[in-house]
C-alpha positions in Angstrom: -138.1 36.2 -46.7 -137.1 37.2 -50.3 -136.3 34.3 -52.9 -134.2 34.3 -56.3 -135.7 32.5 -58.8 -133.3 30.9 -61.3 -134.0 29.5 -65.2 -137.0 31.0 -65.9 -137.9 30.7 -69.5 -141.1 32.3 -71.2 -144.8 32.5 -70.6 -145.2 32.2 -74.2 -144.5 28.4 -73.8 -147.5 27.4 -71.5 -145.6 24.4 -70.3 -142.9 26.9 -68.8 -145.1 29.5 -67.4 -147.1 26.4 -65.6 -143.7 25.3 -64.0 -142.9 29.2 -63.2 -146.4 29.2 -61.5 -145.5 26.0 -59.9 -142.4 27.1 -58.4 -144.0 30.3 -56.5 -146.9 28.3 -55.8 -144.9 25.1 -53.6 -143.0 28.3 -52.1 -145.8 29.8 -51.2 -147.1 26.4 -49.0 -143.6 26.2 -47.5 -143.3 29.6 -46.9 -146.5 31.7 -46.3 -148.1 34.3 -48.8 -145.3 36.8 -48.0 -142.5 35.8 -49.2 -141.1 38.1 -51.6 -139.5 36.5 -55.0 -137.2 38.0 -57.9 -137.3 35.9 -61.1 -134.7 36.2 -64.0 -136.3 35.4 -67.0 -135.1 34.3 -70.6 -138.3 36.1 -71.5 -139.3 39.2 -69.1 -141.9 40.7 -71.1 -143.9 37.6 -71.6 -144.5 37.6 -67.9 -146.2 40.3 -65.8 -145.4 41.3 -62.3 -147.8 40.9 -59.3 -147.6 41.3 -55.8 -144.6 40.0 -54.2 -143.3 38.4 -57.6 -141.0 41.0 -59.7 -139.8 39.5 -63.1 -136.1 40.7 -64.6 -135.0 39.7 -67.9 -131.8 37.9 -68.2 -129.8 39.8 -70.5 -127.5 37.0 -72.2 -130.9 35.4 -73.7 -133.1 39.2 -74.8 -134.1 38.3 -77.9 -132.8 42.3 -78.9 -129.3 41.8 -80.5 -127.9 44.9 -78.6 -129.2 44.1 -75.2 -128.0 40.2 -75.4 -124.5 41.8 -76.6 -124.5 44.1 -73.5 -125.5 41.6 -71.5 -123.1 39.2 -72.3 -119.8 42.0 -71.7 -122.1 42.7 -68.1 -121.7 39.1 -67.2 -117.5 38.9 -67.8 -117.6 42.0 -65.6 -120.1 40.9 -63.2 -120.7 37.4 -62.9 -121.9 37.8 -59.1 -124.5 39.4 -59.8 -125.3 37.5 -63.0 -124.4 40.2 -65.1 -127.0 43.2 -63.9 -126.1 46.4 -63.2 -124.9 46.9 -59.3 -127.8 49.4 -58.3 -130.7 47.2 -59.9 -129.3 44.2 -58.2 -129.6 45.9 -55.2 -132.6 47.4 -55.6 -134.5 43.7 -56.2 -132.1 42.6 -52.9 -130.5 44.9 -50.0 -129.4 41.9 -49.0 -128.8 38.3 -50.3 -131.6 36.4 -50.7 -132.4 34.3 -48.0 -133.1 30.7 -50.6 -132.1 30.8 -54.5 -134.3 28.0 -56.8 -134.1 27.0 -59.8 -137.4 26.4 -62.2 -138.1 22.2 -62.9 -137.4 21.6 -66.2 -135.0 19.6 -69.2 -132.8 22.4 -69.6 -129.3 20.6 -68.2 -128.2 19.3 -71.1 -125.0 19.0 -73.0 -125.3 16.7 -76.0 -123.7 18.0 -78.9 -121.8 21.2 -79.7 -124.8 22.8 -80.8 -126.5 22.4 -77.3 -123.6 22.9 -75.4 -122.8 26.3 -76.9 -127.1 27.5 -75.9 -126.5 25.8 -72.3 -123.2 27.9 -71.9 -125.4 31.1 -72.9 -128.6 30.7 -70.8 -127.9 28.3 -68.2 -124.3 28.0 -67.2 -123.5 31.4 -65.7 -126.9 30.8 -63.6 -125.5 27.6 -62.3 -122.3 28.7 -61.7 -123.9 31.7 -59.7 -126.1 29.9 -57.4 -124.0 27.0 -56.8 -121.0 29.5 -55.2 -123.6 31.5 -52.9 -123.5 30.7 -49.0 -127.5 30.7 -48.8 -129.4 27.5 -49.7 -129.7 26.3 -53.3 -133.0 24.2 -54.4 -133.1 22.8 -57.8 -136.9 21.7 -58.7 -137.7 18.6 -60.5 -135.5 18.3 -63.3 -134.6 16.0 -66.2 -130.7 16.0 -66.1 -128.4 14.9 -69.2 -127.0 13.2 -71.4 -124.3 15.1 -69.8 -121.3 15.3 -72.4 -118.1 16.6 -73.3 -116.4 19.5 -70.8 -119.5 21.2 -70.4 -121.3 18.2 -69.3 -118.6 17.5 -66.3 -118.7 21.2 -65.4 -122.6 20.6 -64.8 -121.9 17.4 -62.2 -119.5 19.6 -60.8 -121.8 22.3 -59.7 -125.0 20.4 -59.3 -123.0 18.8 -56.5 -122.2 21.8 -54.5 -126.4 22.4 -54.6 -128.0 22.2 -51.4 -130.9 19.9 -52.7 -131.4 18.8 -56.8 -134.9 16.8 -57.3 -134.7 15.1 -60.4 -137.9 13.6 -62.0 -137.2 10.5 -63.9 -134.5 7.1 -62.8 -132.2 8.0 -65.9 -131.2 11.6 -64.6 -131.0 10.2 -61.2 -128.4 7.8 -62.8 -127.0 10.3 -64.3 -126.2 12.2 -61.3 -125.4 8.9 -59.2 -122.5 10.2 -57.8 -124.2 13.4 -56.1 -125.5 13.1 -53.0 -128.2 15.6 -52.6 -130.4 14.2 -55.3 -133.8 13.1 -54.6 -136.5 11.2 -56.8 -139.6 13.6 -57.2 -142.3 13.9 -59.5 -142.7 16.8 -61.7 -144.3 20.1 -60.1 -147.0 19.8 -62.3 -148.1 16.4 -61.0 -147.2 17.5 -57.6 -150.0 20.0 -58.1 -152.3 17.5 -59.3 -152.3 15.9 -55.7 -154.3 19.2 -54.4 -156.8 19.1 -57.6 -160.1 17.9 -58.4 -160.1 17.7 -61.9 -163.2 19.0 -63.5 -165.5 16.6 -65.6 -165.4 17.4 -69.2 -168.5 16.1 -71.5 -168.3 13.8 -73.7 -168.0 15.7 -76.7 -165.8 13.2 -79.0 -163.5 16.3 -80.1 -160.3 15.2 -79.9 -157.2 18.1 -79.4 -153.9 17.5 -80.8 -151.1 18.9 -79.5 -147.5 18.6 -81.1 -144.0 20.3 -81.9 -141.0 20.1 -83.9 -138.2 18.1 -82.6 -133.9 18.3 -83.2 -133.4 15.0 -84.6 -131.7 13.3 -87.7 -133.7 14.1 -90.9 -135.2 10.2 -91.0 -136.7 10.4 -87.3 -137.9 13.5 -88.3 -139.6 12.4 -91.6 -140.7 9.3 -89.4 -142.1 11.2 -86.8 -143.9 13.6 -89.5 -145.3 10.5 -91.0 -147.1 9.2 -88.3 -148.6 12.1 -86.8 -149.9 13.2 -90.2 -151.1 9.7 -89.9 -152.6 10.2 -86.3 -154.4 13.1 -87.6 -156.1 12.2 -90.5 -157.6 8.8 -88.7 -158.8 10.5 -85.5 -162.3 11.8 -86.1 -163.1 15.6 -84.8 -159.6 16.0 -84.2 -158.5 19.6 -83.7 -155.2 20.6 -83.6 -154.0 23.3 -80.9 -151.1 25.3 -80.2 -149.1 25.0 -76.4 -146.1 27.1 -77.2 -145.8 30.3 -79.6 -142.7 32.1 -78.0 -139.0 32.7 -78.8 -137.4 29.1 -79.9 -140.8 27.0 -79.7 -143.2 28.7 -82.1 -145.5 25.3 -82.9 -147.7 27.4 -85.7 -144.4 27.2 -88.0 -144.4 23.7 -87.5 -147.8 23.4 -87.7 -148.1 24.9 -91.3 -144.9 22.7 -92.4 -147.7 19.5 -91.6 -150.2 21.7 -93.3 -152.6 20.9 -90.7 -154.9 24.1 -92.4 -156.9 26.6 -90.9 -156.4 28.4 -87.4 -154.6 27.0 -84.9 -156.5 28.1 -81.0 -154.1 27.8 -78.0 -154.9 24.7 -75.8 -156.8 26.6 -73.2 -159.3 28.3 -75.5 -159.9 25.3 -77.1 -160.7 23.8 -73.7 -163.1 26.1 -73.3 -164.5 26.5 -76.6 -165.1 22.5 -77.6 -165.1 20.8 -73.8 -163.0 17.9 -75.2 -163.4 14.4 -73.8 -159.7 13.8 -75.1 -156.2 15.1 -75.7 -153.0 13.7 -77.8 -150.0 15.8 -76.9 -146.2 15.2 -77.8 -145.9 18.3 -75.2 -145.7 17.0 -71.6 -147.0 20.0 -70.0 -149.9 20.1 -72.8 -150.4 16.6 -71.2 -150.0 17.8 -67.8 -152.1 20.8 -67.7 -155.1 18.9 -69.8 -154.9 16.1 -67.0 -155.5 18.9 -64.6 -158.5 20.6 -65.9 -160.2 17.2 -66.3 -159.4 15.5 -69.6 -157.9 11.9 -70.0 -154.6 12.4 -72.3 -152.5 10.3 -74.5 -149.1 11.6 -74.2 -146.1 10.7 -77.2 -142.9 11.6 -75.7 -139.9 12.7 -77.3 -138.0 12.6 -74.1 -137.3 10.3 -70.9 -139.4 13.0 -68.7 -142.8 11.7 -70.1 -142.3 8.3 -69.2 -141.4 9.3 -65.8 -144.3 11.6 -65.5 -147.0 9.3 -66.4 -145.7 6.7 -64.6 -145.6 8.3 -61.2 -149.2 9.5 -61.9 -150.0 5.8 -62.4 -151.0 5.9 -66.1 -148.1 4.7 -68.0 -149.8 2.7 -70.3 -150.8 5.8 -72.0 -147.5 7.1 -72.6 -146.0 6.2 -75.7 -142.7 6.7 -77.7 -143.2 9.8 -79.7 -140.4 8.4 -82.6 -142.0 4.8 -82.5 -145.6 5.1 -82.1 -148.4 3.0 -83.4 -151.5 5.5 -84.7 -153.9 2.8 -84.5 -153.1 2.1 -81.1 -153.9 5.7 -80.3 -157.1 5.6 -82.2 -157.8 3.0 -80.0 -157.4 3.9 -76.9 -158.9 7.3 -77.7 -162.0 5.3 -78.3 -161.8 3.6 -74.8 -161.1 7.4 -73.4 -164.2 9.0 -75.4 -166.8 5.6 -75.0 -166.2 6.3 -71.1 -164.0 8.5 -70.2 -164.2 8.9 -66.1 -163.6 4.9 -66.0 -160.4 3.5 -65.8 -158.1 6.5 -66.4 -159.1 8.7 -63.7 -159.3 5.6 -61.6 -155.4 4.6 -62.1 -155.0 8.7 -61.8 -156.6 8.6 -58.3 -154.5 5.3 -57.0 -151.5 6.7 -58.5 -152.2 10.4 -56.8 -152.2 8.6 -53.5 -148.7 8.2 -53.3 -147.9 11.3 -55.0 -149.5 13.5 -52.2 -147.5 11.6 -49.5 -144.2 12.3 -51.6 -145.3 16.0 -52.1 -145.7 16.3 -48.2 -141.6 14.8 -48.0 -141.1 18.0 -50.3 -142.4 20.4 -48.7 -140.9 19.0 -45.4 -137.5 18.8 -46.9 -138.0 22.5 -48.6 -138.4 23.7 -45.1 -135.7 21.4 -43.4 -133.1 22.9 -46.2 -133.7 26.7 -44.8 -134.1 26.1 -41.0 
């Protein structure tokens, strides 16, 4: 069985490479160990190949002006084969693949002209391509919309003609209302956390803060600026740690804009390094993948996809508005989460697990269903 993975973005980000991971992973338990999978990637080089998993860059979005110029003429001319050269294409598949996914993810998207115009040059042409193939067509959880102008009705257009969209939060399933091959799932990283036993951390009282820039007006910006400079200056041994350092989402520019000082680990060394009994992160997948090796986590969201997330997992009152938060709410609850952390939080974690194993079994069913 050979499988065409869609929307891949970069390693670089970890919070993209986990959902990459993710993907091959829940194939892997619908389909056996050898299934064979081609992934186009906005960033190929960030990713390495292993067995059964070949990685391709997608030309429109290689960060070399001359390849992305190329790339773009090669998709006009080809846009069946998503702009790669006939041989290559069939050198990755004699044959059509027998299932095409897409990554989870908030990349569908059209808001303003801006967004619309990046949507058209990494993700439209994908759509377009899967949604006219005669083999099935699985989209992963997804955050969906605000879905505007042209672009955004060319979107509900083709989503429509997939073979199965899961969406991850009420708002995108709204937004979608009049397809009918949506269903509500959680996000594959809390999917995953339904097969985990989350290691115990120590209590250390290290804190690790994890944030990023955002695209909003210049006063939620400076709002948003204030109040994590805020955050971080009132939480004691707080240590802040980078998530994503690739392409369009390099946090260390950010992070020297807040003058946060000094050198900035990535999340997973600084897991290992200072065994934190905490985590703030405006990055859901920072949240996510700190959840999963063991550490209770505050998560500020900047977008609907956190609410959903930490709702389904049963913790929602530990989810907070990353535009209208209330430091000293934070602080507060990080004292709950470092005076005893395996209490309450992993308890509402294990409740809300319950029902997101039996969803994840409806998954994996329907995944199978949508191929037989």
């Amino acid at each position: 069985m050979k499988i065409l993975i869609l929307h891949a973005y970069s390693s670089k980000n970890r919070g993209d490479g986990l959902l990459v991971d993710e993907t091959i992973d829940t194939l892997r338990i619908a389909y056996g160990n050898d299934v064979s999978f081609l992934v186009v990637a906005m960033d190929q080089r960030s990713f390495t190949d292993t067995k059964n998993v070949k990685y391709i860059q997608y030309q429109p979005a290689s960060s070399n002006l001359k390849e992305r110029l190329s790339g773009l003429l090669n998709l006009l001319l080809s846009p069946r084969r998503l702009g790669f050269d006939k041989n290559a294409w069939i050198t990755h598949f004699s044959d059509a693949p027998s299932l095409i996914v897409a990554v989870g993810g908030g990349y569908m998207r059209t808001t303003g002209y801006k967004q619309q115009l990046k949507f058209v040059l990494s993700h439209c042409m994908q759509l377009l391509y899967s949604s006219g193939q005669k083999v099935p067509t699985i989209y992963f959880p997804q955050s969906v919309g605000p879905l505007k102008g042209p672009v955004g009705f060319f979107v509900r257009k083709k989503m429509s003609k997939l073979t199965r969209v899961y969406l991850r939060d009420d708002r995108s399933m709204d937004e979608l209302h009049q397809c009918t091959n949506t269903v509500r799932s959680p996000d594959l990283a809390v999917l995953k956390l339904a097969d985990t036993t989350p290691p115990v951390h120590k209590n250390t009282k290290y804190t690790l803060l994890v944030v990023r820039d955002v695209e909003k007006s210049s006063a939620i910006r400076d709002k948003y600026i204030k109040s994590l400079l805020e955050l971080y200056r009132t939480i004691p041994n707080c240590i802040p740690v980078l998530q994503s350092e690739g392409r369009g989402n390099n946090d260390r520019l950010f992070y020297d804009e807040l003058e946060f000082g000094g050198v900035y680990p990535f999340i997973v060394d600084a897991i290992k390094e200072y065994s934190p009994s905490a985590v703030v992160s405006v990055r859901l997948h920072g949240a996510l993948q700190s959840i999963l090796d063991g550490i209770p986590t505050i998560h500020l969201s900047y977008e609907r996809k956190g609410f959903g997330a930490y709702t389904d997992l049963g913790v929602a009152e530990f989810v907070h508005n990353a535009f209208n938060f209330d430091p000293s709410l934070i602080v507060r609850q990080l004292e709950e989460l470092h005076s005893n952390p395996q209490a309450a939080f992993w308890q509402k974690i294990e409740d809300g697990l319950k029902n997101v194993a039996k969803v994840k079994e409806c998954v994996i069913k329907d995944i199978k269903d949508v191929v037989a």
